[in-house]
N, CA, C, O and CB atoms as a CASP TS submission, in Angstrom:
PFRMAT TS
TARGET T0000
AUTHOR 0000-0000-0000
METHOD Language model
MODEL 1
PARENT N/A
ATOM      1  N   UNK     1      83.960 101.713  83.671  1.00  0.00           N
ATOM      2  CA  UNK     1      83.818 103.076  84.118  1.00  0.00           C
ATOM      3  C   UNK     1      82.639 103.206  85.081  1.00  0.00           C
ATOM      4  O   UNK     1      82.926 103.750  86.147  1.00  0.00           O
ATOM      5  CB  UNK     1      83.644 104.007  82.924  1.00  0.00           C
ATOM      6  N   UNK     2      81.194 102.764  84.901  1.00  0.00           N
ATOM      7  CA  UNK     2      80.471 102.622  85.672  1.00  0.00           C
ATOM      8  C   UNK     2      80.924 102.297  86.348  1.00  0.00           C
ATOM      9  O   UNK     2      81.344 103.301  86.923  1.00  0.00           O
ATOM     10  CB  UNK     2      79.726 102.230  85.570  1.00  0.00           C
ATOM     11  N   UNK     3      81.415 101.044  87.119  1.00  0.00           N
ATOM     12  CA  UNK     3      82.054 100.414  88.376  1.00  0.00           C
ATOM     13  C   UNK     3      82.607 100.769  89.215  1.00  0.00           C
ATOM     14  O   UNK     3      82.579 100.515  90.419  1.00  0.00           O
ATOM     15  CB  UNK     3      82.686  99.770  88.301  1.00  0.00           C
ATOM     16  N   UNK     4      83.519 101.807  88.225  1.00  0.00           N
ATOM     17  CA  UNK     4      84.198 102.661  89.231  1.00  0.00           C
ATOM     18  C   UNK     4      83.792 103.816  89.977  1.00  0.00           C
ATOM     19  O   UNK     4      84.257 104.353  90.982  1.00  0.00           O
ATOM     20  CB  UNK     4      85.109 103.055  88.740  1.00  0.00           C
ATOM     21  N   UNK     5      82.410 104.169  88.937  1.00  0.00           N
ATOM     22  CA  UNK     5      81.663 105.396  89.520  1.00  0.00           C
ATOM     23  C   UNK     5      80.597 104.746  90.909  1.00  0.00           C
ATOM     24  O   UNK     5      79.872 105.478  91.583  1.00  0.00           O
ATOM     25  CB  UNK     5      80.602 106.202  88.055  1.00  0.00           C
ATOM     26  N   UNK     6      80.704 103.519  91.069  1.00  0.00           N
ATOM     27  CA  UNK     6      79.595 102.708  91.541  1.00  0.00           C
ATOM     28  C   UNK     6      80.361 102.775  93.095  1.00  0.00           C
ATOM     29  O   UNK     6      79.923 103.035  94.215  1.00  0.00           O
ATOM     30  CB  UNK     6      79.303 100.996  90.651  1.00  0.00           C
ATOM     31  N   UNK     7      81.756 102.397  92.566  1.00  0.00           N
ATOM     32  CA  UNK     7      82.562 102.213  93.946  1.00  0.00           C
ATOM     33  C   UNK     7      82.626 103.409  94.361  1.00  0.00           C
ATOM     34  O   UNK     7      82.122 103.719  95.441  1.00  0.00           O
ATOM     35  CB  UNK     7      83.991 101.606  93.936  1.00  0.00           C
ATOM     36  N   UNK     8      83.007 103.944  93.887  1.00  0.00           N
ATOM     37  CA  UNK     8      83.222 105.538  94.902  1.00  0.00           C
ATOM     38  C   UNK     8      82.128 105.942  95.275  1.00  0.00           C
ATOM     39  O   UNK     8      82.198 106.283  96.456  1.00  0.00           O
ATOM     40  CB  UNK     8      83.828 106.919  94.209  1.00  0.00           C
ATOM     41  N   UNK     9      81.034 106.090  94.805  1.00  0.00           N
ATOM     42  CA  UNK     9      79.830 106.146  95.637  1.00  0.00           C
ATOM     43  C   UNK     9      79.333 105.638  96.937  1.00  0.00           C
ATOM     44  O   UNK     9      78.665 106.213  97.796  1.00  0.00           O
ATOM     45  CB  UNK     9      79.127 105.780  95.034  1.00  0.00           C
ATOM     46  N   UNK    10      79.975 104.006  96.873  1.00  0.00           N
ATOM     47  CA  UNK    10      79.672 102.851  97.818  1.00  0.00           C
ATOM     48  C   UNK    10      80.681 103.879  99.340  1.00  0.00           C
ATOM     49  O   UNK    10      80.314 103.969 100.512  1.00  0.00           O
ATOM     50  CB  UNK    10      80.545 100.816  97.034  1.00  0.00           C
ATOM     51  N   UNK    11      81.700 104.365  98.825  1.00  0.00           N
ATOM     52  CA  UNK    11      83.106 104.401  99.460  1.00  0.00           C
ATOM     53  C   UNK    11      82.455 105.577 100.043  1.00  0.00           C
ATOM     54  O   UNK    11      82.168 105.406 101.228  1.00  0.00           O
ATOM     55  CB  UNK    11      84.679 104.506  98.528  1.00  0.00           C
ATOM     56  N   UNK    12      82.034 107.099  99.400  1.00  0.00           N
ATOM     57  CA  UNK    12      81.685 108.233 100.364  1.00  0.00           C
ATOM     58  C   UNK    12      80.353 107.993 100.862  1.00  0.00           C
ATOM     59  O   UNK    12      79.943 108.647 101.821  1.00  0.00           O
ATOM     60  CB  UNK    12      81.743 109.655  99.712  1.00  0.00           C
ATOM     61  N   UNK    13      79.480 106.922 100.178  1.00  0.00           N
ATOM     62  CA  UNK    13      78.297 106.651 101.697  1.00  0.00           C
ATOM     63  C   UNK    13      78.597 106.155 102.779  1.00  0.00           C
ATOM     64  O   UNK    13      78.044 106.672 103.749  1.00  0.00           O
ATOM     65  CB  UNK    13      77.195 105.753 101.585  1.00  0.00           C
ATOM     66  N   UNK    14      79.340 105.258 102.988  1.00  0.00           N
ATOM     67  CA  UNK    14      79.946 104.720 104.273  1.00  0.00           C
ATOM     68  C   UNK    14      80.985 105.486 105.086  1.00  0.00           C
ATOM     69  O   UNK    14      81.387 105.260 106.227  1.00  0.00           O
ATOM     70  CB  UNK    14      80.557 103.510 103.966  1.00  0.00           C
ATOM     71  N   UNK    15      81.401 106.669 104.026  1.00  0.00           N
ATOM     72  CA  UNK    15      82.008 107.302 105.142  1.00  0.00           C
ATOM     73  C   UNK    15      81.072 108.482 105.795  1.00  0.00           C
ATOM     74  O   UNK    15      80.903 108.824 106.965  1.00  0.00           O
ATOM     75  CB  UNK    15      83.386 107.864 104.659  1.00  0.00           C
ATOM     76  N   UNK    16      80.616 108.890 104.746  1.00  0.00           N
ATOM     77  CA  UNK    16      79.195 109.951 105.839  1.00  0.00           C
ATOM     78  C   UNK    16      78.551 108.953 107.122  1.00  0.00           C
ATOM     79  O   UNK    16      78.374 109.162 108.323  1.00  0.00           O
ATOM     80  CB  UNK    16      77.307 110.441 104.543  1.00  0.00           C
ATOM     81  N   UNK    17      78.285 107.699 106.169  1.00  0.00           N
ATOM     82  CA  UNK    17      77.529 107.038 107.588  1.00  0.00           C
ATOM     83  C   UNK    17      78.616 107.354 108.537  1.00  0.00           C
ATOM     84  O   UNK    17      78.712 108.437 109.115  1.00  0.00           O
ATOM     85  CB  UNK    17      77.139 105.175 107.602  1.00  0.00           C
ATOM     86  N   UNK    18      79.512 106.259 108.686  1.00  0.00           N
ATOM     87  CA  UNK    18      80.435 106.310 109.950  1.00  0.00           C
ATOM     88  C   UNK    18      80.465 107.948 110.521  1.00  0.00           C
ATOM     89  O   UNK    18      79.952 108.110 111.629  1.00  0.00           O
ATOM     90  CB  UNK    18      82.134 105.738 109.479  1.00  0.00           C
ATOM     91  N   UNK    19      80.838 108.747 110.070  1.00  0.00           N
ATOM     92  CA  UNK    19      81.120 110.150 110.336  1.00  0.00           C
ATOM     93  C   UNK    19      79.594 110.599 111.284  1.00  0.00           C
ATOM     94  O   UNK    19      79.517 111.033 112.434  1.00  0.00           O
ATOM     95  CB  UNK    19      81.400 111.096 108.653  1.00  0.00           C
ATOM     96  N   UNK    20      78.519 110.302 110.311  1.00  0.00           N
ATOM     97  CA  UNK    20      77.008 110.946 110.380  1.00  0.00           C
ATOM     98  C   UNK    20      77.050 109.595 112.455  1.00  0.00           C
ATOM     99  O   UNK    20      76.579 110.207 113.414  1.00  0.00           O
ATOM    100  CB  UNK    20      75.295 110.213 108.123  1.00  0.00           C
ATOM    101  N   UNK    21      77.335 108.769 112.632  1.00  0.00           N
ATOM    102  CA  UNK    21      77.052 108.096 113.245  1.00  0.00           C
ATOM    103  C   UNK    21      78.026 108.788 114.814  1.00  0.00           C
ATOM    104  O   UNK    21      77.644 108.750 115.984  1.00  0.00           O
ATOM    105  CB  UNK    21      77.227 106.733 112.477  1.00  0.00           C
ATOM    106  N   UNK    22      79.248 109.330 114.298  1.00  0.00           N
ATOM    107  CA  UNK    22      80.243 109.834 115.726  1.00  0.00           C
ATOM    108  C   UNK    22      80.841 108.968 115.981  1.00  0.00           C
ATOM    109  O   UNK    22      81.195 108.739 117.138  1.00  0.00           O
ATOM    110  CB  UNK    22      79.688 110.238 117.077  1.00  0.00           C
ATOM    111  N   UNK    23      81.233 107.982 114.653  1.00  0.00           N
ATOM    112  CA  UNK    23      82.528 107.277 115.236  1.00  0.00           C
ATOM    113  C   UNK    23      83.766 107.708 114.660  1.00  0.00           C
ATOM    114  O   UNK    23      83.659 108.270 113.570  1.00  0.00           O
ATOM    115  CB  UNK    23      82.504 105.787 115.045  1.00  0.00           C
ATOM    116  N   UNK    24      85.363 107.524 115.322  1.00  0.00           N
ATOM    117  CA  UNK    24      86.552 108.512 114.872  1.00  0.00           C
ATOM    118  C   UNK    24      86.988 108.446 113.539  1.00  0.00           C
ATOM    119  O   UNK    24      86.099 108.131 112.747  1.00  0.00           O
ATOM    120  CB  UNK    24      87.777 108.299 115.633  1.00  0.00           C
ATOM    121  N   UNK    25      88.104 108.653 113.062  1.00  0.00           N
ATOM    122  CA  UNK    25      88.491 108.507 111.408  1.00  0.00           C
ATOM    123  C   UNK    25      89.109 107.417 111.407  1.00  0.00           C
ATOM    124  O   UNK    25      89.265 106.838 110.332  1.00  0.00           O
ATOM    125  CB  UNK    25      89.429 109.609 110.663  1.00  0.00           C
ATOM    126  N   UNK    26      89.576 106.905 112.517  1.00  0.00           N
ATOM    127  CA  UNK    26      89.957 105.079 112.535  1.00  0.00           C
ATOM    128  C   UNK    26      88.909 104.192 111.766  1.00  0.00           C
ATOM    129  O   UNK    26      89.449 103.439 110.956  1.00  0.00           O
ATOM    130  CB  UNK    26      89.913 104.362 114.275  1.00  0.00           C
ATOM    131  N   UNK    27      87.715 104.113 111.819  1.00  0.00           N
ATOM    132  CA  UNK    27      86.648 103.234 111.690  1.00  0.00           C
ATOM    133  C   UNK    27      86.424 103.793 109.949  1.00  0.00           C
ATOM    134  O   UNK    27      86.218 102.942 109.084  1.00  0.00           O
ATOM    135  CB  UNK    27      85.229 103.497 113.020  1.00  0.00           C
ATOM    136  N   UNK    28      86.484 105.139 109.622  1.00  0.00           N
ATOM    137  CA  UNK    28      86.465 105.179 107.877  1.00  0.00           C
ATOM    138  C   UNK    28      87.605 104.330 107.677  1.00  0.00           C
ATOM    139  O   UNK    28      87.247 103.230 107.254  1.00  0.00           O
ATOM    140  CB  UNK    28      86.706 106.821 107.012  1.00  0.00           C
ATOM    141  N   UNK    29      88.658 104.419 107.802  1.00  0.00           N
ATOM    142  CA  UNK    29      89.857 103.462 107.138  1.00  0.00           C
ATOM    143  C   UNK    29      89.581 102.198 107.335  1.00  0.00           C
ATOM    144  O   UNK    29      89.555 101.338 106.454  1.00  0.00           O
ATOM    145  CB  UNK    29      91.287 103.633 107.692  1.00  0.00           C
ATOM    146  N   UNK    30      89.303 101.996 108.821  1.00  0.00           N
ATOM    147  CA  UNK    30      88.944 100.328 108.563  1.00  0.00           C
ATOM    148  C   UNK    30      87.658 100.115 107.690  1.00  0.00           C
ATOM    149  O   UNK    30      87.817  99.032 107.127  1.00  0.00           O
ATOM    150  CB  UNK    30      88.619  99.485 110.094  1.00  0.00           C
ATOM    151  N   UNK    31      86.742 100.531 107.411  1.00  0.00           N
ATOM    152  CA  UNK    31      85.745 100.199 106.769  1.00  0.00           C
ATOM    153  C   UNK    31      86.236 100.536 105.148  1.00  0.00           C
ATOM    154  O   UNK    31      85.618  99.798 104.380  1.00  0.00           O
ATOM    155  CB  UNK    31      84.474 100.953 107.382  1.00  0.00           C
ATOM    156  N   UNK    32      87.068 101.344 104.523  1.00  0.00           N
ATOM    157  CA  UNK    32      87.807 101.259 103.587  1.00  0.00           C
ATOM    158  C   UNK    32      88.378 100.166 103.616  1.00  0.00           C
ATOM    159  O   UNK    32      87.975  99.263 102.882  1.00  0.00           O
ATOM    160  CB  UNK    32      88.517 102.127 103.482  1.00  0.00           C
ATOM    161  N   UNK    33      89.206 100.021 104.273  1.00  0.00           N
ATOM    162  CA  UNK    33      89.845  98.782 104.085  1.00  0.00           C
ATOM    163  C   UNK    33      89.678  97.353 103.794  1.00  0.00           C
ATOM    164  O   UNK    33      90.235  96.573 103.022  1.00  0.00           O
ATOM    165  CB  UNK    33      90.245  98.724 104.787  1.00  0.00           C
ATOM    166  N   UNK    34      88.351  97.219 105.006  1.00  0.00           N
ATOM    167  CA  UNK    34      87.512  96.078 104.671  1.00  0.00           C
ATOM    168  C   UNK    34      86.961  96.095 103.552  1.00  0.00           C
ATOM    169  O   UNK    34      87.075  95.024 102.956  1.00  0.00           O
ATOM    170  CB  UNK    34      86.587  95.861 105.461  1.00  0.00           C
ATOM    171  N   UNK    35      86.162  97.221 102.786  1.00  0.00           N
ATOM    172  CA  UNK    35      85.900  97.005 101.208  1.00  0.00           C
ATOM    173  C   UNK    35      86.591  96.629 100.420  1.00  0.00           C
ATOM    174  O   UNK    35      86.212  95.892  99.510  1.00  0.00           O
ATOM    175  CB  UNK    35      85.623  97.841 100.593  1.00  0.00           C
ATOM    176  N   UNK    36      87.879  97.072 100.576  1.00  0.00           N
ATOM    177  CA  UNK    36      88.855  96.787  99.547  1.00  0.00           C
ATOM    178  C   UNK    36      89.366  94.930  99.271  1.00  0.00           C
ATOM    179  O   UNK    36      89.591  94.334  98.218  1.00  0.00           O
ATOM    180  CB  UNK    36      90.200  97.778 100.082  1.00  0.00           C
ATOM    181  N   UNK    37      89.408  94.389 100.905  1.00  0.00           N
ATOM    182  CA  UNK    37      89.844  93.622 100.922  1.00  0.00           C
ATOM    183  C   UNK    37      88.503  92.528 100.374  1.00  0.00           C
ATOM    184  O   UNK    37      88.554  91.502  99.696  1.00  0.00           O
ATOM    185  CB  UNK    37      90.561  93.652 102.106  1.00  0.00           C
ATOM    186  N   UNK    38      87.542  93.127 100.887  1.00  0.00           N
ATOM    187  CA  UNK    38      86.367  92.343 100.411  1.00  0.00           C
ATOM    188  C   UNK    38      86.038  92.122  98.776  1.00  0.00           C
ATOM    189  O   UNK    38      85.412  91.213  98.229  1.00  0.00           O
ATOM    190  CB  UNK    38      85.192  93.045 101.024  1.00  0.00           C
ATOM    191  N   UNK    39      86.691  93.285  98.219  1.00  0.00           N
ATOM    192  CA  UNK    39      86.253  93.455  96.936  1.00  0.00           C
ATOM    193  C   UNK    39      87.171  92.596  96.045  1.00  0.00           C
ATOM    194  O   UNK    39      87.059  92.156  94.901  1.00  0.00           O
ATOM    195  CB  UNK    39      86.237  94.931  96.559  1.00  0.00           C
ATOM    196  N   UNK    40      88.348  92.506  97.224  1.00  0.00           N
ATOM    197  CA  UNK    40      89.199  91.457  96.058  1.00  0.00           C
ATOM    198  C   UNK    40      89.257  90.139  96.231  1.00  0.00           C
ATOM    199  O   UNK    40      89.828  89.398  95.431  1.00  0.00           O
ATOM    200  CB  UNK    40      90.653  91.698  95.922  1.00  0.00           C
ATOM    201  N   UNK    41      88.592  89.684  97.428  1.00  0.00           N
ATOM    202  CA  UNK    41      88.222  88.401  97.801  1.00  0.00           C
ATOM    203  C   UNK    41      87.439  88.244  96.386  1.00  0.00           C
ATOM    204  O   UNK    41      87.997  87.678  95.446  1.00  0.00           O
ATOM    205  CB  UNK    41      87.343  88.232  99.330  1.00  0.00           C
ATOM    206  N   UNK    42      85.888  88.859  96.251  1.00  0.00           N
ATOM    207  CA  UNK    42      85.237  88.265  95.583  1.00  0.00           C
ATOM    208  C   UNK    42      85.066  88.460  93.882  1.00  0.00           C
ATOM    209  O   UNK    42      84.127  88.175  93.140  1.00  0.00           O
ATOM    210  CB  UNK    42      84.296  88.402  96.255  1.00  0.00           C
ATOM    211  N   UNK    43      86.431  89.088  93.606  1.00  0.00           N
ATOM    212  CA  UNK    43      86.925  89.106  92.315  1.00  0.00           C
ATOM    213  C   UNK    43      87.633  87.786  91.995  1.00  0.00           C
ATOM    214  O   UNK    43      87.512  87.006  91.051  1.00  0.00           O
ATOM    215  CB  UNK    43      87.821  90.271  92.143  1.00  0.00           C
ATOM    216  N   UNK    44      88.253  87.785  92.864  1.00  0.00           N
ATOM    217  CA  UNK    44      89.391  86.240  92.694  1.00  0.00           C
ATOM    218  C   UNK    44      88.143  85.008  92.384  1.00  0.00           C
ATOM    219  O   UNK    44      88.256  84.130  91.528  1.00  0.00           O
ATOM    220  CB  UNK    44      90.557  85.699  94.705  1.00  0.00           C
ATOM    221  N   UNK    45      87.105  85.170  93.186  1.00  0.00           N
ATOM    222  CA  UNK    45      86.300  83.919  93.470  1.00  0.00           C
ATOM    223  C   UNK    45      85.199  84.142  92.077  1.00  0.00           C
ATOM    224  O   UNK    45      84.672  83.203  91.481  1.00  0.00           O
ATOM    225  CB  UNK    45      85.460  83.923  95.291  1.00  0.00           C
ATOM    226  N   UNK    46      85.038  85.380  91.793  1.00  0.00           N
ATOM    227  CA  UNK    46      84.163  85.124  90.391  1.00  0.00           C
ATOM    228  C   UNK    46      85.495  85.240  89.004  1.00  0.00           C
ATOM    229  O   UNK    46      85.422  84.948  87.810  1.00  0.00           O
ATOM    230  CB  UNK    46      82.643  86.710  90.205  1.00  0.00           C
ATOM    231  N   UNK    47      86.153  85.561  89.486  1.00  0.00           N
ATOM    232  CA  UNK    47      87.031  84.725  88.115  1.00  0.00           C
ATOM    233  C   UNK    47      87.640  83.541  87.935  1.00  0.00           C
ATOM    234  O   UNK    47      88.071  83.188  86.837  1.00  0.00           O
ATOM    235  CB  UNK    47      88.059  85.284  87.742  1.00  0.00           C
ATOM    236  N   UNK    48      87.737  82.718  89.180  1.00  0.00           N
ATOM    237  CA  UNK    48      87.681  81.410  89.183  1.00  0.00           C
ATOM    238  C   UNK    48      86.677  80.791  88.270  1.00  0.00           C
ATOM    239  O   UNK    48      86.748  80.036  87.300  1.00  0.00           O
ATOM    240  CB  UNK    48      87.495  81.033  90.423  1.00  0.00           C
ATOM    241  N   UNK    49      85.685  81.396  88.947  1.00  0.00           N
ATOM    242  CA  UNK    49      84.235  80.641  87.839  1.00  0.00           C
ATOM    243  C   UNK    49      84.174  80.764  86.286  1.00  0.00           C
ATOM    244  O   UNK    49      83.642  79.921  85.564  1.00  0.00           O
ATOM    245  CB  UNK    49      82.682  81.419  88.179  1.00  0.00           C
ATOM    246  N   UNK    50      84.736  81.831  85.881  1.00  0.00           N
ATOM    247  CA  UNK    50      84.148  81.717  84.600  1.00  0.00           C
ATOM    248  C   UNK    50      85.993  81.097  83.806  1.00  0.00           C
ATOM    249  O   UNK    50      86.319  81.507  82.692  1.00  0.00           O
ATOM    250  CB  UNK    50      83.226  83.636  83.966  1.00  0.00           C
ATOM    251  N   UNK    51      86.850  80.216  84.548  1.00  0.00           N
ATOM    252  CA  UNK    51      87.515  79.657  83.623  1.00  0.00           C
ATOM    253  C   UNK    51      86.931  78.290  82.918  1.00  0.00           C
ATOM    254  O   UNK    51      87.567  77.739  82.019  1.00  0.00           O
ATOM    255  CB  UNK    51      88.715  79.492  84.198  1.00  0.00           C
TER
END
């Protein structure tokens, strides 16, 4: 539950940044996106480890 409160936090600071910065709503999705994809890269790679 924390984690999840952790992520969504992570998720609307980066979109104020982008927004706060004047770049379009293209660049929130990609930067969503890239979290997401990032986040499951390095799930796969720490559950490798602890088999």
């Amino acid at each position: 539950m924390v984690g999840g409160a952790i992520g969504a936090l992570i998720v609307s600071f980066i979109q104020t940044g982008v927004v706060g910065a004047g770049l379009s709503g293209f660049y929130v999705q990609f930067f969503n996106g890239l979290i997401i994809i990032l986040s499951l890269i390095g799930h796969r790679w720490n559950q490798a480890r602890y088999r």
